[in-house]
C-alpha positions, 0 to 999 in steps of 0.5 A, spaced: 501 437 545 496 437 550 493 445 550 490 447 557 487 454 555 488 458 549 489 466 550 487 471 545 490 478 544 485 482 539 488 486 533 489 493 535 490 491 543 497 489 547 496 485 552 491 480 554 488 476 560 487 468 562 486 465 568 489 459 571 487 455 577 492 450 581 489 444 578 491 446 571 498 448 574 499 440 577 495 437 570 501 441 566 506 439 571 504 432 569 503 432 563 509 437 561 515 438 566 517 446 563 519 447 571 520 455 569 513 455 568 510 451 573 514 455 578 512 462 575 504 460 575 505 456 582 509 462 585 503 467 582 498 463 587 496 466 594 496 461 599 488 463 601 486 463 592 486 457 587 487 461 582 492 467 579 491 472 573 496 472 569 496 478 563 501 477 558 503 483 554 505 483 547 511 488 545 512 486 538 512 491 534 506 492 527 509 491 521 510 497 516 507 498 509 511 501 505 511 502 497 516 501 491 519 508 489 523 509 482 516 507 478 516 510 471 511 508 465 510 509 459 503 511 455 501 506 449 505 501 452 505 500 459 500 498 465 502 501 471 504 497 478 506 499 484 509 494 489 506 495 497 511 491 502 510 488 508 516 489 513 515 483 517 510 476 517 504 478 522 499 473 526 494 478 523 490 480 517 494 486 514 491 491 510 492 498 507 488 503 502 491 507 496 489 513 493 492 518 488 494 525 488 494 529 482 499 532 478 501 534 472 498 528 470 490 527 472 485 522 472 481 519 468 485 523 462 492 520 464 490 514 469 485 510 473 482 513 479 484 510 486 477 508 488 476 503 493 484 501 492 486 497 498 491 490 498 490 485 503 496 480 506 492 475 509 496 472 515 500 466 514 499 465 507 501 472 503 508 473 501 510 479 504 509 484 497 503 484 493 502 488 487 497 493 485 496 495 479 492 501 475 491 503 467 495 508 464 490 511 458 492 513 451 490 519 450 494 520 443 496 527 445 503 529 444 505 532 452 511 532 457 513 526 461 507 527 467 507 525 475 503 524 479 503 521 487 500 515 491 500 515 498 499 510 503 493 510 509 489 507 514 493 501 515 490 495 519 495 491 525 500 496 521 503 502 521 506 506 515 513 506 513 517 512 512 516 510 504 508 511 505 508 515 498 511 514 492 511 519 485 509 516 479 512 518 472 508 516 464 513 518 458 509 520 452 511 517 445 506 520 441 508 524 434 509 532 435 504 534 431 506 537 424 505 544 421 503 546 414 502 552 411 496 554 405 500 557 398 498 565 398 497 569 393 499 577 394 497 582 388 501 589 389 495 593 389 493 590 395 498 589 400 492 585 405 493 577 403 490 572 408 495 565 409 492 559 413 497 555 418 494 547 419 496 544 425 494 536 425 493 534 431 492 538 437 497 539 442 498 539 449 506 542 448 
C-alpha cells in the first residue's frame, strides 16, 4: 500500500492536522481508487487554493484501569498479587501508579510498601491484565485477620475505572500464645503470697 503522509495525534491530544495538496489527491486517485475520499479531499479545496487542511478528530475513548477485588492472603504462606486490568486495547503505552493505605494492617510490619509501584502495558504487546505483586511479612505474632487498601492513580492515555481501589485481607495462622502459672505457697500466718503468670509469646490479641 503506497503511503501519502502520515498524521500523528499526541497522547493526551484529540484531533491532529495534515496537509494535503491536489497533487497528492490525483497521485491517490491513481495509485488507489477509494472515490469517497477522493471526493471528500477534492470537495475540501478552494477553486483559487491547491492545498486544504483537514483535521481529524479522535473520539475513541481511554481505556479504564481497574484492579482486582475479592484478594485475601495468608500470612507465613502467601505472597500478595493484585491484578491491574485494562479495559480495552490502546495504540498507546498505558500506565498507572499504586499505593498502599493502611489499615489494620501496616507497612512494613504486615506488608511491603508501595514505593515507586507502577505497572505499564506496552501497546500492541502487553495483554490486557498484568500482575503486581507485593510481600506479606511473618511477623510470628498471633492477631486478627487485618486489611489494608491499594488504590489506583496518575494513569496515563487512561483513565480510572469505578474498581480504582480494592481491600486487601491477610489471615493469620500463628499459634495463640500459651498461659501458665508458677506453684505458690500460702503460710497461714500470712496471708500475702506473690503467683507469676507466664505468657509465651507476646500477643497482639
Amino acid at each position: 500500500m503506497q503511503t501519502i503522509d502520515t498524521l500523528t495525534i499526541l497522547a493526551g491530544h484529540s484531533s491532529g492536522t495534515i496537509t494535503i495538496n491536489y497533487q497528492t489527491i490525483v497521485f491517490m486517485r491513481v495509485m488507489k481508487p477509494l472515490k469517497w475520499l477522493y471526493q471528500m479531499l477534492l470537495n475540501a479545496l478552494s477553486a483559487t487554493d491547491n492545498s486544504s487542511t483537514i483535521t481529524i478528530n479522535e473520539d475513541e475513548p481511554f481505556p479504564e484501569v481497574t484492579l482486582s477485588q475479592s484478594n485475601s492472603f495468608v500470612e507465613g504462606i502467601d505472597n500478595g498479587t493484585v491484578t491491574v486490568h485494562l479495559s480495552q486495547a490502546s495504540a498507546f503505552d498505558v500506565s498507572v501508579d499504586l499505593s498502599a493505605v493502611a489499615g489494620t494492617a501496616s507497612s512494613p510490619l504486615d506488608f511491603t510498601q508501595f514505593d515507586n509501584a507502577t505497572v505499564t502495558f506496552v501497546a500492541n504487546v502487553d495483554p490486557l491484565s498484568k500482575d503486581y505483586d507485593f510481600l506479606i511479612s511473618d511477623d510470628n505474632v498471633p492477631e486478627y485477620t487485618e486489611n489494608f487498601d491499594i488504590i489506583l492513580s496518575n494513569p496515563q492515555n487512561a483513565s480510572l475505572g469505578s474498581a480504582a481501589s480494592t481491600t486487601i485481607q491477610i489471615t493469620d495462622t500463628d499459634v495463640d500464645p500459651t498461659i501458665s502459672i508458677t506453684d505458690g505457697t500460702i503460710t497461714e500466718a500470712n496471708a500475702n503470697s506473690t503467683l507469676t503468670i507466664h505468657c509465651l509469646r507476646h500477643p497482639e490479641k
